[in-house]
N, C-alpha and C positions, 0 to 999 in steps of 0.2 A: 504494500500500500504506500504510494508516494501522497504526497501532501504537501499542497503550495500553503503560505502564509497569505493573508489580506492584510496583515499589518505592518509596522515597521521593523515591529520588536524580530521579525526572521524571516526568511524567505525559503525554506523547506527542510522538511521532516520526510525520514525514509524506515518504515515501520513495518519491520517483517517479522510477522507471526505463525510461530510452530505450534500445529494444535493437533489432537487425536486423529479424529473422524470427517470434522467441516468445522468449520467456521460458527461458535456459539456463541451468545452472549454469554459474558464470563469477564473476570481479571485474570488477566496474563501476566505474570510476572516478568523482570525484565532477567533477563540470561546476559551473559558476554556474547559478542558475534561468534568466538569460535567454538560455542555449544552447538552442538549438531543433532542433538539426541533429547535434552530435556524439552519438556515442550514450554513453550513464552514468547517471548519478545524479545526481539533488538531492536535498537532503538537509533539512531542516529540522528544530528541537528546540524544545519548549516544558517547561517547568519550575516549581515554585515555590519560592521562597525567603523563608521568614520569609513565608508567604499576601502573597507581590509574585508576579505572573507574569513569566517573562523566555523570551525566545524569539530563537532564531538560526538562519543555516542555513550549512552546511559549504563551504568554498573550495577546503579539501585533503582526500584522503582516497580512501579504497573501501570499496566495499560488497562484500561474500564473501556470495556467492547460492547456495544449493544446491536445488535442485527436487529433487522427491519425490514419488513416485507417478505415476498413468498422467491424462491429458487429463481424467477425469470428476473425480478428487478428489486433483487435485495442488495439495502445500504447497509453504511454501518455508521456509527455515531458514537460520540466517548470521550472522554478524559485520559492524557497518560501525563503524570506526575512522576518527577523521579528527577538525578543527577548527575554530573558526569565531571570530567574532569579536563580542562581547558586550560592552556598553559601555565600546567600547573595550581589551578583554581578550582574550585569546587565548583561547580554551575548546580542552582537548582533554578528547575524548567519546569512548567505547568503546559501544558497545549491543549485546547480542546479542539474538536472536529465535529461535524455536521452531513449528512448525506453523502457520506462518500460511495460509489457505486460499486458493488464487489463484481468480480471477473463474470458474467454468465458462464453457467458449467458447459456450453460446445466451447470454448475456450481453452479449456484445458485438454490436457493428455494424461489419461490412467496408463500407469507400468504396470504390465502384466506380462508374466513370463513366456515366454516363446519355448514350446517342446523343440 
């Protein structure tokens, strides 16, 4: 899930979520990038300051997921709270989102093994 900012405060968040089965309302908790196996959240931020770009991704935290609608034109909507560490700074980051559109399932590809 990417995610552009409408504000000043950043200009995008890149939020990819490891879940069981599909996509539920649920909190995700936030994982490091190179977990592969638990399931949660990475979380990633990019920003600008004074036209310098600065970019982090979250250590602590959750993602508040909430799905919306049926299989053909389901959103997601939610809060992820949490923080990360920026030249050496602790950043704590609040984001909310609104209607985001999830992937429609002909979109994807199932692995399934080949005899």
């Amino acid at each position: 899930m990417l995610l552009e900012a409408v504000s000043p405060e950043g200009t995008g968040v890149l939020v990819r979520l490891r879940y069981r089965d599909s996509v539920v309302t649920a909190a995700y908790r936030i994982i490091v990038p190179g977990d592969t196996t638990t399931p949660g959240a990475t979380v990633a931020v990019r920003y600008l300051l004074r036209d310098v770009a600065h970019a982090f991704f979250f250590d602590t935290g959750t993602v508040q997921l909430r799905r919306e609608g049926g299989r053909g034109g389901a959103k997601v909507s939610g809060r992820i709270e949490g923080s990360g560490i920026e030249n050496a700074i602790r950043t704590p980051t609040r984001i909310e989102y609104h209607d985001v559109p999830l992937a429609r399932p002909t979109d994807t590809v199932f692995c399934v093994a080949q005899p």
